[in-house]
C-alpha positions in Angstrom: -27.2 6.4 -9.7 -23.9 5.2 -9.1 -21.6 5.0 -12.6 -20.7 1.1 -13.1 -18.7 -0.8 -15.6 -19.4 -4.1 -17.1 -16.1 -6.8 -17.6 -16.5 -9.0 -20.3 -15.2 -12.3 -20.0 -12.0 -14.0 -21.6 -10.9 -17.3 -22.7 -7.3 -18.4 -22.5 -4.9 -15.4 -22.5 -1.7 -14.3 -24.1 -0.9 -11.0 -23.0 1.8 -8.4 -22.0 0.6 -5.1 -19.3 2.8 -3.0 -18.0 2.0 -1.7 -14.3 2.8 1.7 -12.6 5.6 2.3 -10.1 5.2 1.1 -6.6 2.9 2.9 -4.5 4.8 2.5 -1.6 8.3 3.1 -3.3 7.0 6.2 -4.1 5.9 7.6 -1.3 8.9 6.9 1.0 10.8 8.4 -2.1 8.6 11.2 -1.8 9.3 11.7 2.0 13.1 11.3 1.9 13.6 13.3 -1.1 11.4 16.2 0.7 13.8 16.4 3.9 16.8 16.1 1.9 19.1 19.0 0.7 19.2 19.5 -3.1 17.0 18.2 -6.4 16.0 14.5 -6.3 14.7 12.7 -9.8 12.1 10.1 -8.6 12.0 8.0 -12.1 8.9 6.0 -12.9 7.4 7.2 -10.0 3.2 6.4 -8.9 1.1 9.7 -10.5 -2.0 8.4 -8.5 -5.1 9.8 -6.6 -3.2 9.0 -3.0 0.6 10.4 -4.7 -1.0 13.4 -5.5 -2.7 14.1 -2.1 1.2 13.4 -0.6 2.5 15.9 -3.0 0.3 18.7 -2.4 1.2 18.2 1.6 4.5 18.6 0.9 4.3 21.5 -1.0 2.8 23.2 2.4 5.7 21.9 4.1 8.2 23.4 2.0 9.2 21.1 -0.4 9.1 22.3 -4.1 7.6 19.3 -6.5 7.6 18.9 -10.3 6.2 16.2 -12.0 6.8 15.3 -15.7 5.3 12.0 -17.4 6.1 9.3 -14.8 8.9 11.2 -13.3 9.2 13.4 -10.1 11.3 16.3 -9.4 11.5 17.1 -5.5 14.0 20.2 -4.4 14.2 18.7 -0.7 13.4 21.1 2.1 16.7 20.1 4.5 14.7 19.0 7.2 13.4 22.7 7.4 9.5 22.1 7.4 7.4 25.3 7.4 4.4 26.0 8.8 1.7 25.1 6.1 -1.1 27.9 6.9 -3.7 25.9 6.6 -4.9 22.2 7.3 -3.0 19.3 5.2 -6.0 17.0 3.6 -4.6 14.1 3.0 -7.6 12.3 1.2 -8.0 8.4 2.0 -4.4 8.1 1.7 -3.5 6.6 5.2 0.0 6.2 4.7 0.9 9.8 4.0 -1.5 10.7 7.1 0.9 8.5 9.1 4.0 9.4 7.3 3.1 13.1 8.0 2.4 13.0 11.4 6.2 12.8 12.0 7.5 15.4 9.4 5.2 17.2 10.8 6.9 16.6 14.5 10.1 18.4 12.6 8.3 21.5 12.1 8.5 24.6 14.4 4.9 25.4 14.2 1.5 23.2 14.5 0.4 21.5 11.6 -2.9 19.7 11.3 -3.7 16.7 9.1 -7.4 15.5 8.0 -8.7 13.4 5.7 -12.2 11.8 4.3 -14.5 10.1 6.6 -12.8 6.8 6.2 -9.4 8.0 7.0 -10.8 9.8 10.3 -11.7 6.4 12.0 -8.1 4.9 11.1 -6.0 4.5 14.3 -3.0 7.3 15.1 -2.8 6.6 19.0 0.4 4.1 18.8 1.9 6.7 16.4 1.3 10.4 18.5 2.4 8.3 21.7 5.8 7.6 20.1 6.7 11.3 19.1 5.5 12.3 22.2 7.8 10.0 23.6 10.5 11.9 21.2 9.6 15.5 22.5 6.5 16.5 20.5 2.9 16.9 21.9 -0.3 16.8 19.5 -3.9 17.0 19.9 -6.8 15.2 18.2 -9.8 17.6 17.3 -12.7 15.1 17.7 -11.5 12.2 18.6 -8.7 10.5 20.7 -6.3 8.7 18.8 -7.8 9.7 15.4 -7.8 12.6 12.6 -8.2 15.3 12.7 -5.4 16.1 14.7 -3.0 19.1 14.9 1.0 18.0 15.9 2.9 21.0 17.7 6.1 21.1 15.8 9.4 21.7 18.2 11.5 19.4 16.6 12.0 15.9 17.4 14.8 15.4 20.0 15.8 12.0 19.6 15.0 9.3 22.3 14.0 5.8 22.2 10.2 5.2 20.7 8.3 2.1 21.6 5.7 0.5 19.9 3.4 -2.3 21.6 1.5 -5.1 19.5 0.9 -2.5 16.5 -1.7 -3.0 13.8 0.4 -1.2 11.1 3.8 -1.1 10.2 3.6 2.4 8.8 4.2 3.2 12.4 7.4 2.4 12.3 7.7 3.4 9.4 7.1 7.2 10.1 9.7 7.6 12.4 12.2 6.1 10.8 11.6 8.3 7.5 12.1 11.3 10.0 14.9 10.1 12.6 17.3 12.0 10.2 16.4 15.2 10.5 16.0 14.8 14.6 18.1 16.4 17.2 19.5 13.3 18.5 20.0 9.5 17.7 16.5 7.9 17.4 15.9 4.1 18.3 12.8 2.5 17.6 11.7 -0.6 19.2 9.1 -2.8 18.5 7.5 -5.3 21.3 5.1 -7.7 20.7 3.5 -8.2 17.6 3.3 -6.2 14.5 2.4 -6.7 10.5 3.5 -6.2 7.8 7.1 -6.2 8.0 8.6 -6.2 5.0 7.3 -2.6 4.5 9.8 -2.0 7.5 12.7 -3.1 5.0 11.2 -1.1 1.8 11.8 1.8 4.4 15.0 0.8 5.1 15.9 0.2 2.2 14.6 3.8 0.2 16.6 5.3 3.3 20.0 3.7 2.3 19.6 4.8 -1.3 19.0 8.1 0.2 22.1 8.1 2.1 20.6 7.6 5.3 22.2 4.1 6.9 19.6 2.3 9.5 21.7 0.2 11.7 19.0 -3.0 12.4 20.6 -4.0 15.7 17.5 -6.9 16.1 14.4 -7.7 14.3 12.3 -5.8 16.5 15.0 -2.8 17.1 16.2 0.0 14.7 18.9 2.5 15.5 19.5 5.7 13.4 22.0 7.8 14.5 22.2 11.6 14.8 24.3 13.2 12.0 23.4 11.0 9.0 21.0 13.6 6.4 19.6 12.9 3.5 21.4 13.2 0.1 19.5 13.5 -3.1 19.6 11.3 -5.2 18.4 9.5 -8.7 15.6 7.0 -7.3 14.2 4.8 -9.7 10.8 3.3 -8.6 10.5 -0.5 -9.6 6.9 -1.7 -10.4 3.8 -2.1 -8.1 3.4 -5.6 -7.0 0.2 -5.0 -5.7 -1.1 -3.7 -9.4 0.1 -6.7 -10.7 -1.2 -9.1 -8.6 -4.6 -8.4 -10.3 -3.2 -9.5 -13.8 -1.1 -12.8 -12.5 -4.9 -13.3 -11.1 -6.4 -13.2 -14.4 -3.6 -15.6 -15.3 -4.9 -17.6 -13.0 -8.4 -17.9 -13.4 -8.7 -17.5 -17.4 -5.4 -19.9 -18.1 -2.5 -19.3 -20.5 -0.2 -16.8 -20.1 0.3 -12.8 -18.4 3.8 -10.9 -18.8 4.1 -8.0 -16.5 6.8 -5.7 -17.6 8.3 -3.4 -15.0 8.1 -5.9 -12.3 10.8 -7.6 -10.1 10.6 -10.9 -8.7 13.6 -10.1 -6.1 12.2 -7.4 -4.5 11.5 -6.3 -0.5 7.8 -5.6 -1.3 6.0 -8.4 0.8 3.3 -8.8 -2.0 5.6 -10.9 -3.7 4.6 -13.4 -1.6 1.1 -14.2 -3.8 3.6 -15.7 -6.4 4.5 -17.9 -4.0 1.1 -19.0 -3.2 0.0 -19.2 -7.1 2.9 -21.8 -7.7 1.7 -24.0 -4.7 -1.4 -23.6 -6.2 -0.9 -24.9 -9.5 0.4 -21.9 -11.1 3.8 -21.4 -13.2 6.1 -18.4 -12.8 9.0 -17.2 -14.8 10.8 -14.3 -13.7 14.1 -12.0 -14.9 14.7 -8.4 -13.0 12.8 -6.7 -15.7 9.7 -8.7 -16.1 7.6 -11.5 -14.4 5.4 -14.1 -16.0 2.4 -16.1 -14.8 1.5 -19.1 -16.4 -2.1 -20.9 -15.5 -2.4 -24.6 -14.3 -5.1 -26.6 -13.0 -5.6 -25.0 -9.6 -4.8 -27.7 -6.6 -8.3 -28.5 -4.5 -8.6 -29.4 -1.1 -7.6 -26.9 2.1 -5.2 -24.4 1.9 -4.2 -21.9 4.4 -2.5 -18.3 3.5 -1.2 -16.6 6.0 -1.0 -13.0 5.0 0.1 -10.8 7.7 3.0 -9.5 5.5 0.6 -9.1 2.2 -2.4 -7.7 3.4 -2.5 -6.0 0.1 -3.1 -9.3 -1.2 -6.2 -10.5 0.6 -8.8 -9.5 -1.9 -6.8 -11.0 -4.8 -6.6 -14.2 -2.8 -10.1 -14.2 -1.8 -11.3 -14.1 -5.5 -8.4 -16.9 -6.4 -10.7 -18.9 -3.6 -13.5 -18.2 -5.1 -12.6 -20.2 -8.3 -10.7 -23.3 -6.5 -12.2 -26.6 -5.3 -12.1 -26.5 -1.4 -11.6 -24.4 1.0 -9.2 -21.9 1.8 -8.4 -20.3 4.7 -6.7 -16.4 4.8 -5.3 -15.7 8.2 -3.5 -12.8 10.6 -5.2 -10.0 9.2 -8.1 -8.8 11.2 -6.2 -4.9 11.0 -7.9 -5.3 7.2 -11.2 -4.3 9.1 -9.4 -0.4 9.3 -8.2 -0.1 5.5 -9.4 2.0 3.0 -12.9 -0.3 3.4 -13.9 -3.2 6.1 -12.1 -5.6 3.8 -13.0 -8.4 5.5 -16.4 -7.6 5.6 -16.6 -6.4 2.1 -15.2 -9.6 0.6 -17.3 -11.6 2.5 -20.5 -9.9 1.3 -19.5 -9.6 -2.8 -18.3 -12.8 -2.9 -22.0 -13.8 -1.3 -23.5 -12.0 -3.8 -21.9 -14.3 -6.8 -22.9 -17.7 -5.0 -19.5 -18.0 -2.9 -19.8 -19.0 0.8 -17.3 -16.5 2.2 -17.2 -16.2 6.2 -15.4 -14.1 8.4 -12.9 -15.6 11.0 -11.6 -13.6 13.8 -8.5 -12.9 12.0 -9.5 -13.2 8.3 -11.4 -15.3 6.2 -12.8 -19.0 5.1 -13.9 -19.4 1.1 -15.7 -22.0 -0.1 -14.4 -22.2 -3.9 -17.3 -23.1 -6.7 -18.5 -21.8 -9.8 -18.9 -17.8 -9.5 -21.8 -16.2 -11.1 -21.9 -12.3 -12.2 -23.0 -9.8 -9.9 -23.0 -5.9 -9.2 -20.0 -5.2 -7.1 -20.4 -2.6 -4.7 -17.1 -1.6 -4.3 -17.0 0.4 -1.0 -14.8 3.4 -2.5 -12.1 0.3 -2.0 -9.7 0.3 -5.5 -8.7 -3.0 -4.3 -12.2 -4.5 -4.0 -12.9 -3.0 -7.5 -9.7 -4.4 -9.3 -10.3 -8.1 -7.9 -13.5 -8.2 -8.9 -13.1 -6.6 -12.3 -10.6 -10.0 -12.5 -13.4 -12.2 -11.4 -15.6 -11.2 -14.2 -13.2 -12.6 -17.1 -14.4 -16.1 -15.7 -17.9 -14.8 -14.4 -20.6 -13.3 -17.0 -22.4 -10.5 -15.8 -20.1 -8.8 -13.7 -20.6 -5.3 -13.0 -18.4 -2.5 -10.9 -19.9 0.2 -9.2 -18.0 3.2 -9.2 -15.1 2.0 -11.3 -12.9 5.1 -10.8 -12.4 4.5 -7.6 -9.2 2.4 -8.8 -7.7 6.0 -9.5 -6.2 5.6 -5.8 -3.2 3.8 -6.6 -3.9 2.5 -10.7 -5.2 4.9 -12.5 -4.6 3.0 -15.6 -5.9 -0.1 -14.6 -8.6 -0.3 -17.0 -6.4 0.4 -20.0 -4.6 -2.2 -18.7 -7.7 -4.7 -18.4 -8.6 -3.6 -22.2 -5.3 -5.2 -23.1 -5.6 -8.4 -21.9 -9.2 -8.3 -23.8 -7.0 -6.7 -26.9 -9.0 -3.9 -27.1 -5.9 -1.0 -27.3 
């Protein structure tokens, strides 16, 4: 029988919680500081289920990795990857399987990357076509376009690769992080449509602070040119918008108030943009560059319409905000949630069904019917950001129960300390 945990509910809150480093910070940070030369100190980086699975892959590729506390010591490899002798598993974590596809490219040897079940039915197709356009071949092991797939190292050579109407930025992403430490300038192009941007610009921007200038000659067209490496550097990781999302939620729903220290409201991470949507909504937020504050109001009712292309992230923390506010809302532009960690769509649709809410799936997202919640056991899909929303949903909804809780250990391992604070148990 599956191990659950049950939330108790809370009235009005007054609370301070501190959240992790950002999980995307860190592992850019992780990949630049692995192909640069010399010792890198990655402060107040992400020790999580998904940074751990990126560390150990490095390690095979040559990078040597220290961790101490919340800080990261990475003796960079050059650019030099060697051959790993074995497979790199890689866990659920989707970004480092992407990420790794194109250090892998760098490599003079074949390297294969695997993962869990849920990771081997995630599209790699856009992603292998583009470093095949830059010199390197690779070849799937059960199925095309997926993991397992082994990528025959002989260096990237520079080039121009293309991507067309992409489902996920970390594309781009990937061969950005490894243009450096190619044989010739890389430009990457994108055509058509593609989400979440702004994780583009939180690659750019770890790459500056790792001496690596991108020149952004468009918004669809990135130029890196051949001679600029890696430096190592000081990095200091600013807090996880994402893992606080879930406590400016509980703001929200409960009322009162939710500081979260080690947060930034000027930031390039695209979850930022739920702040946005809890002011229209009703909310209050107060901000400085070391902390951000969430303040609950009465939440507006009638339609509302998120568009979250750029915060997919968000979606399940939105989804529960709809669950408690009068009308409808509708979340939009991110049918690629059906290939995350879970079917999100699908799984929000059915949990929220299960406490009374009249979710639907749309094409591209979802419609919620707001009302009054009722508890429920969660099934949480192996998802941590199914489990997190929900555990939010039960400070307003007796009864609420979360199946296999430490699945949250992806990316917040300490969420549940975190959630005993606001209820002033530690």
């Amino acid at each position: 029988m599956a191990e659950t945990r049950e939330i108790t509910p809370l009235g009005r809150l007054h609370a301070e919680v501190r959240v992790p480093g950002s999980k995307s910070y860190t592992q850019r940070a992780l990949v630049a500081a692995s192909l640069a030369e010399g010792k890198s100190l990655l402060r107040n980086a992400l020790i999580a289920e998904d940074t751990d699975h990126l560390v150990g892959a490095l390690r095979l590729l040559g990078a040597r990795i220290v961790s101490s506390g919340q800080d990261i010591i990475v003796t960079g490899t050059g650019g030099r990857i060697e051959s790993p002798g074995r497979e790199l598993y890689l866990g659920g974590n989707g970004t480092a399987m992407r990420f790794l596809v194109s250090v892998a490219a760098l490599g003079s040897g074949d390297v294969t990357l695997t993962g869990d079940a849920r990771l081997c039915e995630r599209p790699l197709q856009p992603l292998l076509d583009a470093i095949g356009d830059l010199g390197v071949s690779s070849t799937c092991l059960r199925t095309p376009g997926y993991a397992p797939v082994t990528v025959h190292g002989g260096a990237l050579r520079g080039g121009r690769a293309i991507f067309r109407d992409i489902e996920s930025s970390q594309y781009v992403s990937s061969i950005l992080l490894a243009a450096p430490c190619a044989a010739g300038d890389v430009d990457v192009e994108i055509r058509g449509s593609a989400v979440s941007r702004p994780y583009v610009e939180m690659t750019l921007a770890t790459m500056k602070a790792f001496g690596v200038p991108v020149e952004k000659i468009s918004e669809n067209l990135f130029s890196v040119r051949h001679g600029h490496r890696y430096r190592a550097c000081r990095y200091v990781v600013e807090g996880d918008l994402s893992s606080a999302s879930y406590f400016f939620l509980a703001a929200a729903l409960c009322g009162g108030t939710v500081r979260v220290a080690n947060t930034n409201f000027w930031t390039h991470q695209g979850d930022v943009r739920f702040l946005r949507y809890l002011k229209e909504l009703g909310c209050s937020v107060a901000a400085t560059d070391q902390w951000i504050e969430v303040s609950g109001g009465r939440l507006a009712s009638g339609d509302f319409t998120a568009s979250m292309e750029d915060s997919p992230d968000m979606v399940p923390t939105m989804a529960v905000l709809a669950a408690l506010r009068p009308g409808r809302t509708f979340i939009r532009n991110v049918a690629h949630l059906r290939l995350k960690e879970s079917n999100r769509l699908a799984a929000l649709a059915s949990e929220l069904g299960k406490t009374g809410i009249r979710a639907e799936e749309l094409e591209d997202g979802l419609v919620i019917t707001g009302g009054a919640p009722r508890g429920a056991e969660i099934e949480t899909y192996n998802d941590h950001r199914i489990a997190m929303s929900f555990a939010v949903l039960g400070l307003v909804a007796p009864g609420m129960r979360i199946r296999n809780p430490g699945c949250v250990g992806k990316s917040f391992p300490g969420f549940w300390e975190e959630l005993d604070r606001l209820q002033g148990k530690t």
